[in-house]
KEMAR-420331 format. One line per field, with one value per residue (C-alpha): residue number from 0; x, z, y. Coordinates in steps of 0.25 Angstrom, whole numbers. Layout:
<sites>
i NUM:... .
X X:... .
Z Z:... .
Y Y:... .
</sites>
This chain:
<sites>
i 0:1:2:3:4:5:6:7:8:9:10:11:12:13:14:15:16:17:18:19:20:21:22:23:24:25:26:27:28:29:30:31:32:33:34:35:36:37:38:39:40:41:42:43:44:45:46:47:48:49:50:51:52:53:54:55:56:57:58:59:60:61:62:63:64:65:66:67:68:69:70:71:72:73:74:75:76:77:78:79:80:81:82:83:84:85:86:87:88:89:90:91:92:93:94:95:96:97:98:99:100:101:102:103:104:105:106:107:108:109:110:111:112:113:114:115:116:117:118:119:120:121:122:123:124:125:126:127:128:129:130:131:132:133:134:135:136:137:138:139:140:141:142:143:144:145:146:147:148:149:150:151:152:153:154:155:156:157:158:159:160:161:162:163:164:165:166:167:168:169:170:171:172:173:174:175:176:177:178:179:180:181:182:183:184:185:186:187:188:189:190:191:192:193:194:195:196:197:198:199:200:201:202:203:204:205:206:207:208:209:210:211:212:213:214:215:216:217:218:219:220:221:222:223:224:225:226:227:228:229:230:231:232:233:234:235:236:237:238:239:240:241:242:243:244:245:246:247:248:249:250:251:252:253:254:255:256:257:258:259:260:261:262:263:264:265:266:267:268:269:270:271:272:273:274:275:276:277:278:279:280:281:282:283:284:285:286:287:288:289:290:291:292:293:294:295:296:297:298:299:300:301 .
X 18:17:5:-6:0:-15:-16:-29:-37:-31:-34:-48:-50:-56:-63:-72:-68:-79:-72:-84:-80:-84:-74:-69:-55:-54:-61:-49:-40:-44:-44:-29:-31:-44:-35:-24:-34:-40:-28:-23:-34:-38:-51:-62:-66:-79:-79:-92:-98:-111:-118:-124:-129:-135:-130:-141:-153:-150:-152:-153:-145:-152:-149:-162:-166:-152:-153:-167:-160:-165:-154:-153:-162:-153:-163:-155:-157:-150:-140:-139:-137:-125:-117:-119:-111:-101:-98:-98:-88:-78:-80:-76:-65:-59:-60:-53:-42:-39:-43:-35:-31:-43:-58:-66:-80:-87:-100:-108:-120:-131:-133:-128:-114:-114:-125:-120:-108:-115:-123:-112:-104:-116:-119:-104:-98:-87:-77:-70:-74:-62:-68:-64:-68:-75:-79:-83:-89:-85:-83:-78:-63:-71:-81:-81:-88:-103:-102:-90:-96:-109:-100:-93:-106:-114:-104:-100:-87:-74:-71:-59:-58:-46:-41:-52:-48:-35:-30:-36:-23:-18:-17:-24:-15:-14:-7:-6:6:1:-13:-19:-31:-39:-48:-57:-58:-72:-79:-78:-63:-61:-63:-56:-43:-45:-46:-35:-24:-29:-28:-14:-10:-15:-6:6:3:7:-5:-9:-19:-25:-34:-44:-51:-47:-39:-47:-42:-42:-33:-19:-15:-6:-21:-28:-16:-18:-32:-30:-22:-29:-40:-31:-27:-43:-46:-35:-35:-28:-24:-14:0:12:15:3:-1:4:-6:-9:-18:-26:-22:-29:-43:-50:-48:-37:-28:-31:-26:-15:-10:-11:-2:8:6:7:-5:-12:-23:-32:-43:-54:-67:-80:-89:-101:-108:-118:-120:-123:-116:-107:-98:-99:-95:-87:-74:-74:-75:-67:-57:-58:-60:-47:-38:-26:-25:-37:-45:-51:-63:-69 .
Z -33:-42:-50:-52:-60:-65:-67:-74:-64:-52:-57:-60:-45:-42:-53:-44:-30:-21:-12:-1:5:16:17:31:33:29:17:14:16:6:-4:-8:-6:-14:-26:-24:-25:-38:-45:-42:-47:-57:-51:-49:-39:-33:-22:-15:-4:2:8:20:24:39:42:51:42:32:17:8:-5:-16:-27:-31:-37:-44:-48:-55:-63:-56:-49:-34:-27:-15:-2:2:4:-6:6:8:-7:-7:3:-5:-17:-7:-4:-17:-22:-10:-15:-28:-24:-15:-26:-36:-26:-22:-33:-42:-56:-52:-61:-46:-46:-33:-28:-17:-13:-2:9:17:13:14:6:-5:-6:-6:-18:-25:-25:-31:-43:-47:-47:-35:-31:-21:-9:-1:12:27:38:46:45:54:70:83:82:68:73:80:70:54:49:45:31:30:37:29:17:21:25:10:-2:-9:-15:-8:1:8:19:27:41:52:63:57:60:47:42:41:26:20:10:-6:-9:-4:-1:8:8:18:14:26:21:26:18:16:0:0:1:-15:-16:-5:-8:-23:-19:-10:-23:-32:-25:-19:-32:-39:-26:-26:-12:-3:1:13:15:28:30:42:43:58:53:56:64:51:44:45:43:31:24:28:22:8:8:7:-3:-11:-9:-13:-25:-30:-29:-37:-46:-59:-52:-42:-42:-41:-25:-15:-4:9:19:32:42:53:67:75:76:66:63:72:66:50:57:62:50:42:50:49:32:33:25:19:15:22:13:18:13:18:13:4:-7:-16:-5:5:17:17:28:42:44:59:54:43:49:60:51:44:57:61:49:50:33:25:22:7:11:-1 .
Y -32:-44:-46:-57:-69:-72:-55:-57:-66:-58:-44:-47:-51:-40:-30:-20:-16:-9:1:6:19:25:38:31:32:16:17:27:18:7:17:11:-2:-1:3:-6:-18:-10:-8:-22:-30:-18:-16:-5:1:5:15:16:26:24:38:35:48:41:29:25:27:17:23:10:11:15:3:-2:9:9:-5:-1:10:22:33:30:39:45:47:60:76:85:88:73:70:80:73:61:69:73:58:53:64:61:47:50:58:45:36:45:48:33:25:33:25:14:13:17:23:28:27:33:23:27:19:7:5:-12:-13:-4:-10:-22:-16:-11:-27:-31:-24:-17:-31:-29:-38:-33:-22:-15:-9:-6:-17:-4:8:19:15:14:-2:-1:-7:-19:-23:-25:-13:-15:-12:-22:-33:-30:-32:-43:-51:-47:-45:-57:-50:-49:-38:-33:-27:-18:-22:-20:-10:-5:8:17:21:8:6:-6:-13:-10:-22:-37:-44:-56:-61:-70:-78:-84:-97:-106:-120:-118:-116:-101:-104:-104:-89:-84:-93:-88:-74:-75:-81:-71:-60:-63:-65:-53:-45:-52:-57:-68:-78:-86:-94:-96:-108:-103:-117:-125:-137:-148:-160:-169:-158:-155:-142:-147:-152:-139:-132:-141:-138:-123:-124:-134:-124:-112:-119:-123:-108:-104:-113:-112:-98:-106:-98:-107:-104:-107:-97:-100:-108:-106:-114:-103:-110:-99:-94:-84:-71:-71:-83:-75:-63:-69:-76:-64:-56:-66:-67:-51:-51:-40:-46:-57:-64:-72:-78:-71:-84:-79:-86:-80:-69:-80:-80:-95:-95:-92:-77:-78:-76:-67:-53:-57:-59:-47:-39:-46:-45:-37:-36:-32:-44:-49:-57:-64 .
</sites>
């Protein structure tokens, strides 16, 4: 597959990747993505595993006392404690096994999984997370899982996410040929549409973009096509390749016209904007997990 032109720009993209692992057959099946995406942008990666020992009884991580230079105190039983080991010696196992040739380390936090992931972003400098839409429960193919949304709703950086409710052997891709980016004109576009062109460049891939906004009676579809790529080309700036993605206009209701259109492009990737700002939330959220529920490619949401 052809490299970035811009190889520096696009392989610093991403530099630290956050893999969260829960042992679920999902979770396994990121593991090639995960070091695909890796060696692409020659990045690191960050496997991380939270013990839960009882889900319902809810065992706060232990990170201020970290922060304050002390060793985290683990509120467990000897017996307890030794499960703990067990987990984080399988962990270590799984990483060495699928992220053979990539600079990985492994971690075993205690706790609430979002909020050590959350944790984690914060203070090892990620820029990227790789996770499942679900995990385990008896809705899990009706409804984001609550670590996902929990993720998607308080992390800033960009996370991507498999396809909801597909079969679990359904292998999520390890490279991108065709790559849709859903956008609304709004401010948080610049990110998203500059995402979208680096990131298609750095694969090699085809990209669409897809302007979600309904056309207004004043504005033809020719103007609202020119306005996405004048947008496109102000994000890009002096990055602007010499041939302009294609365009499209959504004529058909959200999620359902997105899914549409990227069945038709043959994507592998969709990439949206999820709207925060300084760890505000700046957008209205009614579209966003529907269209990551509904996607049928793993969606990058930024």
């Amino acid at each position: 597959m052809e490299l970035c032109p811009l190889q520096g720009q696009c392989m610093s993209l991403f530099q630290r990747i956050l893999f969260p692992f829960d042992f679920s057959e999902p979770a396994k099946g990121l593991a090639a993505p995960v070091a695909a995406m890796a060696r692409r942008f020659e990045a690191s990666v960050d496997i991380l595993s939270c013990f839960h020992f009882a889900p319902d009884y809810v065992v706060a991580p232990r990170f201020q006392e970290r922060e304050a230079g002390r060793p985290a105190a683990i509120p467990y039983t000897p017996e307890v404690q030794e499960l703990r080991r067990q987990q984080a010696q399988e962990l270590d196992r799984f990483a060495g096994a699928a992220l053979a040739g990539i600079h990985w380390t492994a971690r075993v936090e205690d706790g609430d999984p979002a909020q050590a992931i959350e944790w984690v972003v914060r203070h090892e400098k990620t820029d990227l997370i790789m996770m499942p839409t679900r995990g385990v429960g008896r809705f899990r193919r009706l409804l984001l899982g609550s670590v996902t949304a929990k993720v998607l709703h308080d992390v800033e950086c960009p996370v991507w996410t498999s396809v909801h409710g597909a079969d679990d052997g359904m292998p999520a891709p390890t490279g991108y040929r065709s790559i849709l980016c859903a956008v609304s004109m709004g401010w948080a576009s610049e990110a998203t549409l500059r995402m979208a062109g680096r990131f298609a460049r750095a694969w090699g891939a085809q990209l669409c973009l897809l302007h979600i906004d309904s056309l207004r009676q004043s504005e033809s579809e020719r103007s609202a096509v020119d306005s996405l790529r004048r947008a496109y080309e102000e994000a890009m700036g002096t990055e602007v390749p010499g041939e302009l993605p294609r365009m499209r206009i959504l004529d058909a209701p959200v999620p359902e016209g997105i899914r549409h259109v990227a069945v038709e492009e043959g994507a592998d990737l969709l990439i949206i904007g999820r709207g925060h700002f300084r760890g505000d939330l700046a957008r209205a959220w009614s579209h966003v997990y529907e269209v990551i529920r509904e996607s049928a490619c793993p969606v990058l949401s930024v």
